[in-house]
C-alpha positions as CSV (number, residue, x, y, z in Angstrom):
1,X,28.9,-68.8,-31.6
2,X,28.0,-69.7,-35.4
3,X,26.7,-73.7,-35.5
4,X,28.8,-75.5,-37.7
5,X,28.2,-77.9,-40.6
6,X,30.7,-80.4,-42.1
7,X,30.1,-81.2,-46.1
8,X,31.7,-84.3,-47.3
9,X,31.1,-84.3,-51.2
10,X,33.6,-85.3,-54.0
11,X,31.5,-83.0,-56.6
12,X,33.9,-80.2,-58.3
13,X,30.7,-77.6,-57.5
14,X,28.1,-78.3,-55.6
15,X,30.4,-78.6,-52.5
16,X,31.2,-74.9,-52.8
17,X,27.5,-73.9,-54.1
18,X,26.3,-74.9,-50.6
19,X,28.7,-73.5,-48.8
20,X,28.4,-70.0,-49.8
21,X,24.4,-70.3,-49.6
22,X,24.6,-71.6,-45.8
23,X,27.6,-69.0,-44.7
24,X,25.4,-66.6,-46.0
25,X,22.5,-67.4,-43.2
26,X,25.2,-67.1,-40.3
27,X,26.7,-71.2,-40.3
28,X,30.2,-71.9,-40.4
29,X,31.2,-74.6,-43.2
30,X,33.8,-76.9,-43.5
31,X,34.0,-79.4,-46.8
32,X,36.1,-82.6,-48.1
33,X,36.2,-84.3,-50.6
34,X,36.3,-87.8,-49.4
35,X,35.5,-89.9,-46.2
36,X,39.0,-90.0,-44.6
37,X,39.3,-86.4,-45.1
38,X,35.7,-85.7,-43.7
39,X,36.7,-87.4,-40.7
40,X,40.0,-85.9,-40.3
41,X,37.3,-82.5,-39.9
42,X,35.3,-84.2,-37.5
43,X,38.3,-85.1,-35.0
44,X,39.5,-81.2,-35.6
45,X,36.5,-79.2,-35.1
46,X,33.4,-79.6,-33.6
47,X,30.7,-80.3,-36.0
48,X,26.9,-79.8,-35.5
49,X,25.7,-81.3,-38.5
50,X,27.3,-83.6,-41.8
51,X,25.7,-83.4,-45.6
52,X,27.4,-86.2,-46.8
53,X,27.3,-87.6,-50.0
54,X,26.4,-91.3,-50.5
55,X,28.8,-92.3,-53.4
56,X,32.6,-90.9,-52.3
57,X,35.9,-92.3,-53.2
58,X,37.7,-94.5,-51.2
59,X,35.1,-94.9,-48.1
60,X,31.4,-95.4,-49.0
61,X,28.9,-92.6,-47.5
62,X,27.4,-95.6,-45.3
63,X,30.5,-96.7,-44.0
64,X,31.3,-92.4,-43.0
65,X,28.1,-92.8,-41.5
66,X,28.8,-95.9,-39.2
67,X,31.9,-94.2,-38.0
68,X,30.2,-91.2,-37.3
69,X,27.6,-93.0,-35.1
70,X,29.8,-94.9,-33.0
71,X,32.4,-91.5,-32.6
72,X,29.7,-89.4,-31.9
73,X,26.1,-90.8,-32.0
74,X,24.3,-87.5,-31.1
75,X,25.8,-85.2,-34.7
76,X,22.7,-85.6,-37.2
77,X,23.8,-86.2,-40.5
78,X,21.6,-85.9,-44.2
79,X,22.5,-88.0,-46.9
80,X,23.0,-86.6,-50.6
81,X,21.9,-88.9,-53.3
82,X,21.7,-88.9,-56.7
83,X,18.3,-90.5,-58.0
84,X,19.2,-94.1,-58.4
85,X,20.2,-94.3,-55.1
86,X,17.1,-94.0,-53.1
87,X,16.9,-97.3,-51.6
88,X,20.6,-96.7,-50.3
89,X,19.7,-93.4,-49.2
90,X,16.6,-95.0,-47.2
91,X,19.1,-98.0,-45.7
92,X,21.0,-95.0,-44.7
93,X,18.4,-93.7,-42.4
94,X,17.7,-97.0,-40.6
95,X,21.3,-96.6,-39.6
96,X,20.8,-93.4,-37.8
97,X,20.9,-90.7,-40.8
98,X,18.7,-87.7,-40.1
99,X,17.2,-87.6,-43.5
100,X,18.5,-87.5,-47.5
101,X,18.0,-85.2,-49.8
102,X,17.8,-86.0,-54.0
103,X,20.9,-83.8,-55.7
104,X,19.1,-81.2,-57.9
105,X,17.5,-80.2,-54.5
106,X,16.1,-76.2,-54.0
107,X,18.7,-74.5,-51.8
108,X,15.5,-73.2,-49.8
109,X,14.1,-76.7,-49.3
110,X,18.1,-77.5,-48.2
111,X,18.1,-74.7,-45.4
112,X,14.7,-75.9,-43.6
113,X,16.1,-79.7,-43.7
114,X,19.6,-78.5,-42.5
115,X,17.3,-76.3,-39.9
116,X,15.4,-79.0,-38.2
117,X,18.3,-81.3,-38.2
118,X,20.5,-79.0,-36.2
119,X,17.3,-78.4,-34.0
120,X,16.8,-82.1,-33.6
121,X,20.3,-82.3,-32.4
122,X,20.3,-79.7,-29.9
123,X,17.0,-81.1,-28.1
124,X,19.3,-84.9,-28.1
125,X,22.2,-83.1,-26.3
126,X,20.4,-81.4,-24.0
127,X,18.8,-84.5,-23.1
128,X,21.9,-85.8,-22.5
129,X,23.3,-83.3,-20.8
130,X,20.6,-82.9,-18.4
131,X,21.0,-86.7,-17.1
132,X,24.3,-86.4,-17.0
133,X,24.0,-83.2,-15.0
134,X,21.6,-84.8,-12.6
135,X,22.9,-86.8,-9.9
136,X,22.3,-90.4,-9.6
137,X,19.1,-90.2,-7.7
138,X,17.8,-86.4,-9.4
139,X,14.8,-87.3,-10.6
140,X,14.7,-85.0,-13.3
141,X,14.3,-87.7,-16.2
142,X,11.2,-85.5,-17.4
143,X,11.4,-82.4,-16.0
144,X,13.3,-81.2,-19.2
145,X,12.3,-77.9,-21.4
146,X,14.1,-75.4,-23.6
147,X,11.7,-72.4,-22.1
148,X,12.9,-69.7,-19.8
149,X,10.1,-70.8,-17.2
150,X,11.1,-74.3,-17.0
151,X,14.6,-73.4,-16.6
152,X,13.2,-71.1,-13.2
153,X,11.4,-74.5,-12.4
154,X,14.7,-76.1,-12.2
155,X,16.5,-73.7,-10.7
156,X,13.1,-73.4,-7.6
157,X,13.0,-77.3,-7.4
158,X,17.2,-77.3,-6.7
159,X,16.5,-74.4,-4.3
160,X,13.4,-75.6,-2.8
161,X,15.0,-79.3,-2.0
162,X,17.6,-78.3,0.4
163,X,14.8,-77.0,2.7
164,X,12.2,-79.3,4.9
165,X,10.0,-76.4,4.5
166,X,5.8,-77.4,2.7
167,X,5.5,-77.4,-1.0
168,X,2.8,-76.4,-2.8
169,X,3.0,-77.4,-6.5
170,X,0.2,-76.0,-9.1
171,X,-0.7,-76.6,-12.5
172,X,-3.1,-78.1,-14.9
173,X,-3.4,-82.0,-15.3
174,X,-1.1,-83.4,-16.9
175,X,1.8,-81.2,-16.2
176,X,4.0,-83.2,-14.3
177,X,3.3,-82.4,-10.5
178,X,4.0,-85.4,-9.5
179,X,7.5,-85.7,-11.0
180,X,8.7,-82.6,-9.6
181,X,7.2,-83.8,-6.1
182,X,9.8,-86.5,-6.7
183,X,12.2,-84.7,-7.9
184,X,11.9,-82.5,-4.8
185,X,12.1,-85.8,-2.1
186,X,15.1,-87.0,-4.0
187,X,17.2,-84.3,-4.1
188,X,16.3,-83.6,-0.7
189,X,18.1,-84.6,2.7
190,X,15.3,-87.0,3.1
191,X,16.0,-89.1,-0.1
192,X,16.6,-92.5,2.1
193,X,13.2,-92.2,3.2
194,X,10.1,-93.2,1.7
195,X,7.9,-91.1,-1.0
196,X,4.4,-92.1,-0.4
197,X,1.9,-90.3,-2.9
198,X,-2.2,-89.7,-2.5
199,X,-4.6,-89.1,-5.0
200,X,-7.2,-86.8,-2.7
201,X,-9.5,-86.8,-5.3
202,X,-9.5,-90.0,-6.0
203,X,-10.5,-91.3,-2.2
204,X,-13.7,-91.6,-1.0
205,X,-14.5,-88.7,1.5
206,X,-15.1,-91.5,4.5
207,X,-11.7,-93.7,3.4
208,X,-9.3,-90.8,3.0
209,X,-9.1,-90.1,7.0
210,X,-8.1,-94.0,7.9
211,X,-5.3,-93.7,4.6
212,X,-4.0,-91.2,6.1
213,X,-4.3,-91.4,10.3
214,X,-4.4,-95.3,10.1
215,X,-6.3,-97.4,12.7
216,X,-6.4,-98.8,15.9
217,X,-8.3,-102.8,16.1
218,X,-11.6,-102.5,16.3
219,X,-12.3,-98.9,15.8
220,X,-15.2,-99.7,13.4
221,X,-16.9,-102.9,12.5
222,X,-14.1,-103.9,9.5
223,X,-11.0,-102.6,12.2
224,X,-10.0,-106.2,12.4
225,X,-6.6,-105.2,13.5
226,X,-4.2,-102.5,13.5
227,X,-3.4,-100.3,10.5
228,X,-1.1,-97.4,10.3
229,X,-1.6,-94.6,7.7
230,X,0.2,-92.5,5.4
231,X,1.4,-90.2,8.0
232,X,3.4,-93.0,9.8
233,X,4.5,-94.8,6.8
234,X,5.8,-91.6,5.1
235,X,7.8,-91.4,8.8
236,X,11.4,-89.9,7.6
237,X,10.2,-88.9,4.3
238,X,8.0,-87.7,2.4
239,X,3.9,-87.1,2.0
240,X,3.4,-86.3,-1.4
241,X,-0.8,-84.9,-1.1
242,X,-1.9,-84.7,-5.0
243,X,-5.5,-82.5,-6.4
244,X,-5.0,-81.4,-2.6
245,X,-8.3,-79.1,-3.6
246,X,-10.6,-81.7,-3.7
247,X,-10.1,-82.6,0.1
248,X,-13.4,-81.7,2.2
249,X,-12.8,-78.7,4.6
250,X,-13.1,-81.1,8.2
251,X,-10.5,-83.7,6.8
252,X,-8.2,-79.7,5.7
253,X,-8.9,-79.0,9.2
254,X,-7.4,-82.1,10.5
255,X,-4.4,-81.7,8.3
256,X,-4.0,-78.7,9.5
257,X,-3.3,-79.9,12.9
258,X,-0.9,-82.1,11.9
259,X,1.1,-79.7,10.1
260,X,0.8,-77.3,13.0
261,X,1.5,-80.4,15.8
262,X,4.2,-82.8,13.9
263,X,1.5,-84.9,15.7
264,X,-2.3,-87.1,15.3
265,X,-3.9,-89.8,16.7
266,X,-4.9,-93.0,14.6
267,X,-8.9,-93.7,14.2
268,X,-10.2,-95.0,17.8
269,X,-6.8,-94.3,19.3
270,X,-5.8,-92.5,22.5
271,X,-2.3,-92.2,22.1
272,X,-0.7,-89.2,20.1
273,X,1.9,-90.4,17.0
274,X,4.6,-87.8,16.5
275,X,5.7,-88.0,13.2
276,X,8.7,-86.3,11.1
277,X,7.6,-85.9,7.7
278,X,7.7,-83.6,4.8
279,X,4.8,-82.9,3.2
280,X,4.0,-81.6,-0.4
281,X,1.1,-80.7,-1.9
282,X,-0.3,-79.9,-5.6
283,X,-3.6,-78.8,-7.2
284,X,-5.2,-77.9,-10.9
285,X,-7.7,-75.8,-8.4
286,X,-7.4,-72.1,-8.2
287,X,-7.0,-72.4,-4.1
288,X,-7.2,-68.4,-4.3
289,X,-10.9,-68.5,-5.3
290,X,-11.7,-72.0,-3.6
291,X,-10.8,-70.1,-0.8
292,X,-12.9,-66.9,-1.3
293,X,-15.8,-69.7,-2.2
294,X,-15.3,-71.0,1.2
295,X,-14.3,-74.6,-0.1
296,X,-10.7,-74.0,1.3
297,X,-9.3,-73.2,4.5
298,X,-6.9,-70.2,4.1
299,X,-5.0,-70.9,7.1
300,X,-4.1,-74.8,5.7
301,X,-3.5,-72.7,2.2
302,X,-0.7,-70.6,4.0
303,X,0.7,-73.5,5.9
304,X,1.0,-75.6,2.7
305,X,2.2,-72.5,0.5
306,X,5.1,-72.0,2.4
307,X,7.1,-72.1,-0.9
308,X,4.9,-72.4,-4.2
309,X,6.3,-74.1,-8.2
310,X,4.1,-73.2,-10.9
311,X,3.7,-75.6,-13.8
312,X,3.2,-73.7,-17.3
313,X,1.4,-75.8,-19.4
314,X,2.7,-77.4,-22.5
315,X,1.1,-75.3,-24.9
316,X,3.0,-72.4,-23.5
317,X,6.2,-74.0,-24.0
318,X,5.7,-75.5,-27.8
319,X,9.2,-76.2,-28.0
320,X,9.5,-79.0,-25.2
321,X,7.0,-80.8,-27.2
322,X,9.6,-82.7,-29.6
323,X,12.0,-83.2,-26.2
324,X,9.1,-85.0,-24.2
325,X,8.4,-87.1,-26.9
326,X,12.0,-87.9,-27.8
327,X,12.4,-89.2,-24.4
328,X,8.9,-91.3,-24.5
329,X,10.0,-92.7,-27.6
330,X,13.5,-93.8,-26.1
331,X,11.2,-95.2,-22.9
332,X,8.9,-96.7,-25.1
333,X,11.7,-98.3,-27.1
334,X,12.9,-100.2,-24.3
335,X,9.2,-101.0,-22.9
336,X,7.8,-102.5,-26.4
337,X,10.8,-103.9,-27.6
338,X,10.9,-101.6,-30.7
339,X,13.5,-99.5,-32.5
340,X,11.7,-96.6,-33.4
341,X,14.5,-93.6,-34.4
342,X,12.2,-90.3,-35.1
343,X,9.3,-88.4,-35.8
344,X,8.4,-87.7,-40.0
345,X,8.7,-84.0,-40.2
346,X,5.0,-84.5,-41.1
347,X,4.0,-85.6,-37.9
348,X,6.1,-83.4,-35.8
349,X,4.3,-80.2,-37.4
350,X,0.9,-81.7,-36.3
351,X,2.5,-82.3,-32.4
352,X,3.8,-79.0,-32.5
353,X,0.2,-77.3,-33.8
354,X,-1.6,-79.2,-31.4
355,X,-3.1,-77.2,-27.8
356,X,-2.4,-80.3,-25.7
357,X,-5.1,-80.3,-23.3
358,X,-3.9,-83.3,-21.1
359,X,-0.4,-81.5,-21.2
360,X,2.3,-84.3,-21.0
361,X,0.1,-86.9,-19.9
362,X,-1.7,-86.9,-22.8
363,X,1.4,-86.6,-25.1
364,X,3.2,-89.5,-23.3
365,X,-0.3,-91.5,-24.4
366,X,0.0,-90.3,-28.0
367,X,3.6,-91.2,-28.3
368,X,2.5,-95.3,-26.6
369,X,0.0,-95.2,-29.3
370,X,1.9,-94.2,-32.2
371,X,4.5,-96.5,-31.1
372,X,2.0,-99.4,-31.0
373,X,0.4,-98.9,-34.5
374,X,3.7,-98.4,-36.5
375,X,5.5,-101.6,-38.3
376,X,8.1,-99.5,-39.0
377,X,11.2,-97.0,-37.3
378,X,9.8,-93.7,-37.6
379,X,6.5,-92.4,-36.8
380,X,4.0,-90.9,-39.0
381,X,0.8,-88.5,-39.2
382,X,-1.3,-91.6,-39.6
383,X,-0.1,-93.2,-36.5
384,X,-1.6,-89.9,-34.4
385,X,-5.1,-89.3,-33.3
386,X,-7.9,-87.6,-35.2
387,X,-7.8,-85.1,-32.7
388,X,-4.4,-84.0,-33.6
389,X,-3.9,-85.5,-37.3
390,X,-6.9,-84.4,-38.5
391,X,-9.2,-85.8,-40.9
392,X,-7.0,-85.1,-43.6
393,X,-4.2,-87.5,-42.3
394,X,-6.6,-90.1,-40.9
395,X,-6.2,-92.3,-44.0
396,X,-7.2,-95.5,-42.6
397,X,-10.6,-93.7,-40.9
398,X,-11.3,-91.9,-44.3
399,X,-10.9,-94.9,-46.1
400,X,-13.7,-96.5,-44.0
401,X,-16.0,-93.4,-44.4
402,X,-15.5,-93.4,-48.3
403,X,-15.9,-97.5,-48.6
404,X,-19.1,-96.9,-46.8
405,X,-20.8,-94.2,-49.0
406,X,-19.6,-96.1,-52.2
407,X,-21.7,-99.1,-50.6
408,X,-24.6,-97.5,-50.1
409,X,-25.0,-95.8,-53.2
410,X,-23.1,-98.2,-55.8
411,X,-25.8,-99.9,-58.2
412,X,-26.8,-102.8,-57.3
413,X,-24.9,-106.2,-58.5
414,X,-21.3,-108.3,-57.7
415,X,-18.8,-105.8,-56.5
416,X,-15.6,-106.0,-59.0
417,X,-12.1,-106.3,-56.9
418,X,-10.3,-104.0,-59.7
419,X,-12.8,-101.7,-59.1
420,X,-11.9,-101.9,-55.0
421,X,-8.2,-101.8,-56.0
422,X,-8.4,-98.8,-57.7
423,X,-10.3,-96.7,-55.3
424,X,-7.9,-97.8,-52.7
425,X,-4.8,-96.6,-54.8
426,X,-6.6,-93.3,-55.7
427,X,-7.3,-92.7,-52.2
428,X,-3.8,-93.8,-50.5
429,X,-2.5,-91.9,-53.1
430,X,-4.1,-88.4,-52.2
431,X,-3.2,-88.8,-48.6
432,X,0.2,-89.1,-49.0
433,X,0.4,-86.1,-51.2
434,X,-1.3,-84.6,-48.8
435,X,0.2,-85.6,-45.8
436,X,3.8,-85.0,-47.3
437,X,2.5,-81.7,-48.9
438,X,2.6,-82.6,-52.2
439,X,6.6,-83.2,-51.7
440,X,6.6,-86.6,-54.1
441,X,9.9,-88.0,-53.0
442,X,8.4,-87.4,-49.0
443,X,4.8,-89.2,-50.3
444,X,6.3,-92.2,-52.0
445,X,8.6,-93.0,-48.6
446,X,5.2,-92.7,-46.7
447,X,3.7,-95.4,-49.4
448,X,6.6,-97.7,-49.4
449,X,8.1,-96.9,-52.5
450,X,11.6,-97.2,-53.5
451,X,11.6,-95.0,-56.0
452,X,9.0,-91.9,-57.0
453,X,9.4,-93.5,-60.4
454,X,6.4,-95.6,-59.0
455,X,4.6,-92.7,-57.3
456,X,4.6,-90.8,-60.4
457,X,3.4,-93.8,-62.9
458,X,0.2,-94.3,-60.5
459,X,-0.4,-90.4,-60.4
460,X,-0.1,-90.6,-64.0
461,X,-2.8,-93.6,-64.0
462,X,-5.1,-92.1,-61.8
463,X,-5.2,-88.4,-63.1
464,X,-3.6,-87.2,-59.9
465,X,-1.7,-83.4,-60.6
């Protein structure tokens, strides 16, 4: 089924000129000429992306807009503007438009817009679907993905829940083990009960016995009275046992028992504790060769590998990347009190050319740190890392850099503010045709500007082609 596109434009031409061009790469079109008529379309067909046109008889293309959001909030729509309308055009946007694009537009330059606005809009209902799919208690608010493997991931975790049988859940750092150990408990018959989680690698070797066994009074010089562990408190529930490959091999024999029993004993206790609980495991450790290496017991391997999820890592699923953060920025929203609405296209191409080492971890940090930087309601490329922005995009470090060298090898004597002032311009003003590559309506948006008028006149001034 053909994705379909709504054009609400009261040109004689241009209208028609863009609807041939877009039928003729597979979309179905629909067009009217003015606002009431363009929403008569919306209410009889279902529309996966409006190009409306800011100046329209009758109903204003802001007013179309407002309508639109409050009908149907998740539809992206791009503004088309003529040239004095820019600041309208960027209003527009901070009430929920997509993006705008300047009449006298390339058709080419049209299609990629039209493009990542339709792919924008399929991430946000899927989004949505998947929380409304999810029951009330599902806790599958990250565990979201467009690839074929995550959707197996869901479809194991569904499976997997309905079952008291061990877990073990593998994948790099950063993956989301955790969540899916969650995810698991919550869908499971033992949702009532408690989730308790431990970190095995990051116990001390001599503590992680009493956090899990507990411990009777006085069983060691600090046994001042009675403690129970992880096993007991997890009674009913579920033991969630994370980096389960860093546990030394007598504490994995000890597990073992209790896996094999349903039974311990507390530190300095005689009497044996029966305990019902579920317990789950994950690891960033090959336990295959850990246990060749004689670092893992295969018979607690087996036990906990009763049913096994692997965790691709984000870099092998490129597309979740803009899903993840949509859902961070929403979080964040809520969390820092801001209003940020989307990612500059800029900035999403460095996310999505990034190898994400820390996985989702690390995006969910880069995403808070954006966040925190920017005064304003989209993110951009200078907001990101070095390690993912790139020199190039660091404006604010390369700024330093280049204030420095002038320093040290400017003659001697007052330093002149114009001078300052200029070099700041110049360089400002090479970042942001670089960042926006060399678009000059996209670089005079990143500088401020309300028209390119003024983008133009310092390029002019500073011998910038």
């Amino acid at each position: 089924m053909s994705l379909s596109i709504l054009i609400i434009d009261d040109e004689p031409h241009l209208p028609h000129q863009i609807a041939r061009f877009l039928r003729k790469h597979g979309y179905e079109v629909y067009t009217a000429a003015d606002g009431d008529r363009g929403l008569q379309e919306l209410q009889k067909n279902t529309i996966d992306l409006i190009l409306l046109d800011l100046r329209l008889p009758g109903l204003s293309g802001l007013e179309i807009l407002m309508s639109v959001r409050k009908s149907d909030p998740e539809v992206p729509v791009v503004m088309l503007t003529a040239y004095g309308d820019v600041q309208t055009a960027v209003s527009a946007m901070k009430l929920g438009a997509f993006d705008y694009l300047l009449k006298g537009f390339d058709l080419d330059e049209l299609l990629l817009v039209v493009q990542r606005a339709l792919e924008t809009g399929a991430m946000s209902r899927e989004l949505r679907q998947l929380r409304r799919d999810r029951s009330d208690n599902y806790h599958f608010s990250y565990i979201v993905g467009h690839s074929e493997r995550m959707r197996d991931v869901f479809d194991l975790v569904a499976r997997v829940a309905r079952s008291n049988a061990s877990v073990l859940i593998m994948g790099e750092s950063g993956t989301g083990k955790e969540v899916v150990a969650r995810a698991i408990h919550e869908q499971s018959n033992r949702a009532s009960g408690p989730f308790h989680p431990l970190n095995c690698a990051a116990i001390a070797n001599n503590l992680l016995e009493s956090e899990l066994f507990g411990y009777e009074q006085y069983a060691f010089t600090d046994a001042k009275k009675q403690k129970r562990g992880l096993l007991e408190l997890a009674e009913g529930g579920t033991l969630f046992l994370d980096e389960i490959g860093e546990m030394p091999l007598d504490m994995q024999a000890k597990l073992l028992r209790v896996l094999e029993t349903r039974s311990f004993f507390r530190l300095g206790g005689s009497k044996e504790v029966k305990i019902n609980v579920r317990v789950l495991a994950a690891t960033n450790r090959d336990l295959e060769q850990a246990m060749k290496e004689g670092h893992f017991r295969s018979d607690l391997y087996f036990r906990l590998a009763v049913l096994k999820i692997t965790l691709p890592p984000l870099r092998e699923r490129p597309g979740d990347i803009l899903l993840f953060a949509s859902r961070f920025i929403e979080d964040f929203n809520k969390s820092l009190g801001r209003n940020v609405r989307r990612i500059a296209p800029e900035a999403q191409h460095l996310l999505l050319a990034y190898h994400w080492p820390g996985n989702i971890r690390e995006l969910k940090n880069v995403i808070e740190r954006a966040m925190i930087l920017s005064n304003r309601d989209e993110l951009l490329p200078m907001h990101l890392p070095h390690e993912i922005a790139g020199e190039g995009d660091q404006a604010a470090g390369a700024c330093i850099d280049i204030w420095e060298q002038w320093l040290r090898t400017r003659p001697p004597g007052p330093v002149s503010l114009d001078e300052v002032s200029e070099r700041v311009e110049q360089h400002f003003i090479r970042w942001a045709l670089e960042t926006a590559r060399h678009n000059r309506t996209r670089a005079a948006e990143l500088l401020g500007f309300a028209k390119v008028d003024q983008l133009r006149y310092l390029m002019r001034k500073h011998s910038i082609e």
